[in-house]
C-alpha positions in Angstrom: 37.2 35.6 -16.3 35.3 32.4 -17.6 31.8 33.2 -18.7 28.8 31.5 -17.8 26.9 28.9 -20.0 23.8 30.7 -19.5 24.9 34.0 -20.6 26.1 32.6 -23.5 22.6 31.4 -24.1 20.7 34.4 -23.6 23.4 36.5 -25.0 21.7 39.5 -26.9 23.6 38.8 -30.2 22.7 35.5 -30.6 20.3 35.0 -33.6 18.3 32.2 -32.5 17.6 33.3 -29.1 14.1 32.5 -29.6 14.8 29.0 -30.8 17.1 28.6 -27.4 14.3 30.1 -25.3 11.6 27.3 -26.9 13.8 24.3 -26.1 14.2 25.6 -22.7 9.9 25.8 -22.3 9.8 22.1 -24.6 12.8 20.4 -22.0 10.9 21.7 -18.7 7.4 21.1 -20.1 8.7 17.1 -20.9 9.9 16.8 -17.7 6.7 17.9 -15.8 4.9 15.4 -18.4 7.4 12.7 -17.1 6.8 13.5 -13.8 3.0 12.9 -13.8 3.7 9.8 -15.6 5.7 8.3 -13.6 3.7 9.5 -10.3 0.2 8.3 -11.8 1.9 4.6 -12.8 3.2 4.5 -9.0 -0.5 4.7 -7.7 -1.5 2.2 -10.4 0.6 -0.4 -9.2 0.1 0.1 -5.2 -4.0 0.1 -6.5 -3.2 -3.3 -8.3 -1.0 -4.9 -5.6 -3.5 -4.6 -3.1 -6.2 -7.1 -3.8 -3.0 -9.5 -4.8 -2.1 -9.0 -1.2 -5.4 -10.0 -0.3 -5.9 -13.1 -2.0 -2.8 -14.1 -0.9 -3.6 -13.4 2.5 -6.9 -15.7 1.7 -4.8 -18.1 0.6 -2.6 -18.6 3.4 -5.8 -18.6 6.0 -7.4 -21.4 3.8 -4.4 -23.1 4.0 -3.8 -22.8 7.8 -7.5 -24.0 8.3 -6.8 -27.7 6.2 -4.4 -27.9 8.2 -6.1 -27.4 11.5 -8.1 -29.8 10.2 -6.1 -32.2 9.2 -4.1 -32.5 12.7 -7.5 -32.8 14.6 -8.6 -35.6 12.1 -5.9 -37.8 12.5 -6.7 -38.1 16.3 -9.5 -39.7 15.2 -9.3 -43.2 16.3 -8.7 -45.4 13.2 -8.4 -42.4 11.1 -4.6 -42.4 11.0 -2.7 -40.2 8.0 -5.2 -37.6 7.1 -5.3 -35.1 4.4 -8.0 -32.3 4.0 -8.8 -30.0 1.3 -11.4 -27.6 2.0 -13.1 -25.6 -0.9 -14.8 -22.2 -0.3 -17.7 -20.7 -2.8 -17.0 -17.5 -1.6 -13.8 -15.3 -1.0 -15.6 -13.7 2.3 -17.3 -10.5 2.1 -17.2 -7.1 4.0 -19.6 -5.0 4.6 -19.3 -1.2 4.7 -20.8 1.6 6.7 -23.6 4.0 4.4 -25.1 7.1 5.4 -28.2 7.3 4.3 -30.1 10.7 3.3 -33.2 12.3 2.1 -34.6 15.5 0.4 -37.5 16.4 0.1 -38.7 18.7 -2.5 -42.8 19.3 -2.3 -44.3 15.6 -2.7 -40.5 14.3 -4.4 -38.5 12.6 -1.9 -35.3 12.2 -3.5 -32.8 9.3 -1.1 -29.1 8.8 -1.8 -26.6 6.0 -0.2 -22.7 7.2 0.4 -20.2 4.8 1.6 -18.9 6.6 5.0 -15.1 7.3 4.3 -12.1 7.1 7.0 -8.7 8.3 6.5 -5.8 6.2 6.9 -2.3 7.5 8.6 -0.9 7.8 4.8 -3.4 10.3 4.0 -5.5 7.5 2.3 -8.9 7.5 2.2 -10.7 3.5 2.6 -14.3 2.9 3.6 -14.9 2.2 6.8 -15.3 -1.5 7.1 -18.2 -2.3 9.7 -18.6 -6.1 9.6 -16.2 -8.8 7.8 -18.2 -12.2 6.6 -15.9 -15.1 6.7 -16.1 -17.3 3.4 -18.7 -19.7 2.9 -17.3 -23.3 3.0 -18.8 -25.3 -0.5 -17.3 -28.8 0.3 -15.2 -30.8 2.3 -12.9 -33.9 0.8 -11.4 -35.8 3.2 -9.0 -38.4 2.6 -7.4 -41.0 5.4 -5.5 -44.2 5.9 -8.5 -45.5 8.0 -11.2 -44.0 4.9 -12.1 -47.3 4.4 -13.6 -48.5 7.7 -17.5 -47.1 8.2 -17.3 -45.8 11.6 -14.5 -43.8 10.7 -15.9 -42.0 8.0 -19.1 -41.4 9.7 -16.7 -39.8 12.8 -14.8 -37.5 9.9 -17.9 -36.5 8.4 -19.6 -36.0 12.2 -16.5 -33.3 12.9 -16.0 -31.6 9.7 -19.9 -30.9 10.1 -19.5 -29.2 13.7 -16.7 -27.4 12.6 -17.3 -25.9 9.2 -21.2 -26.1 9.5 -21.4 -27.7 6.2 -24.3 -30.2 5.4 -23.0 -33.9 5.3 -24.1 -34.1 1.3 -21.4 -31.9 1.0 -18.5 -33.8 2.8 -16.8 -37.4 0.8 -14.3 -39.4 2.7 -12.4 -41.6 1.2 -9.6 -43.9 2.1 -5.8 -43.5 0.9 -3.8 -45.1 -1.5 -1.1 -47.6 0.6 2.5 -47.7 -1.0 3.2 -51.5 -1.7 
């Protein structure tokens, strides 16, 4: 009959039965270290990836909006070939819910501010996001075929003011280089 490995290791006349036993407790106690390693570097990188995701996502809407902007432009008459680049100050803000609470303690009144917490479906916990402020527009540059002709820039500057609600200090138009 063929004998087990682990008899053989915890067989009474071995000498260094100890020595076997230790490796046993040093192998299982370096693979729970590994395992918390390796779990704790997971939820680092999903913690980094997220506000990637988000400026990407910033990104893309930016993008999206210059070129809203620049198909509405070029139906300006005399505008022609239009190209927009829009830059923002801010990346957009959003505003979380607080709960608000007081103690008082004789003539001490002690307040505290906690961001209200919501769980997602993965078991996540994210603050609750009450209001989302879009970002705040800096400057406009607009550049067109027709940037040279007065009445034109004054109608480009006229609709990127209506739209982005920017002051027209803050809006240049100017006219585009012709291939010859």
């Amino acid at each position: 009959m063929k004998e087990s490995p682990w008899n053989a290791l915890f067989a009474k006349d071995t000498k260094s039965k100890q020595a076997k036993i230790f490796l046993v407790f040093c192998v299982g106690l370096f693979l729970f270290m590994a395992n918390q390693l390796f779990s704790s570097s997971t939820q680092t990188v999903s913690q980094e990836e997220l506000p990637l995701t988000q400026s990407t996502q910033q990104m893309q809407t930016e993008a999206a909006l210059e070129e809203r902007l620049e198909a509405v432009f070029s139906q300006v008459a005399g505008a022609g070939k239009v190209e927009v680049m829009v830059y923002f100050q801010t990346d957009g803000e959003l505003v979380v819910a607080e709960e608000e609470s007081s103690q008082t303690r004789g003539e001490d009144t002690e307040r505290s501010t906690q961001t209200v917490l919501m769980e997602t479906g993965s078991g996540r916990q994210e603050p609750l996001v009450v209001q989302q402020k879009a970002p705040q527009v800096e400057g406009v540059l607009i550049v067109a075929q027709g940037g040279n002709d007065a009445r034109v820039q004054q109608a480009l500057i006229a609709g990127a003011q209506a739209l982005l609600g920017v002051p027209a200090h803050k809006i240049a138009v100017f006219p585009m280089e012709t291939a010859q």
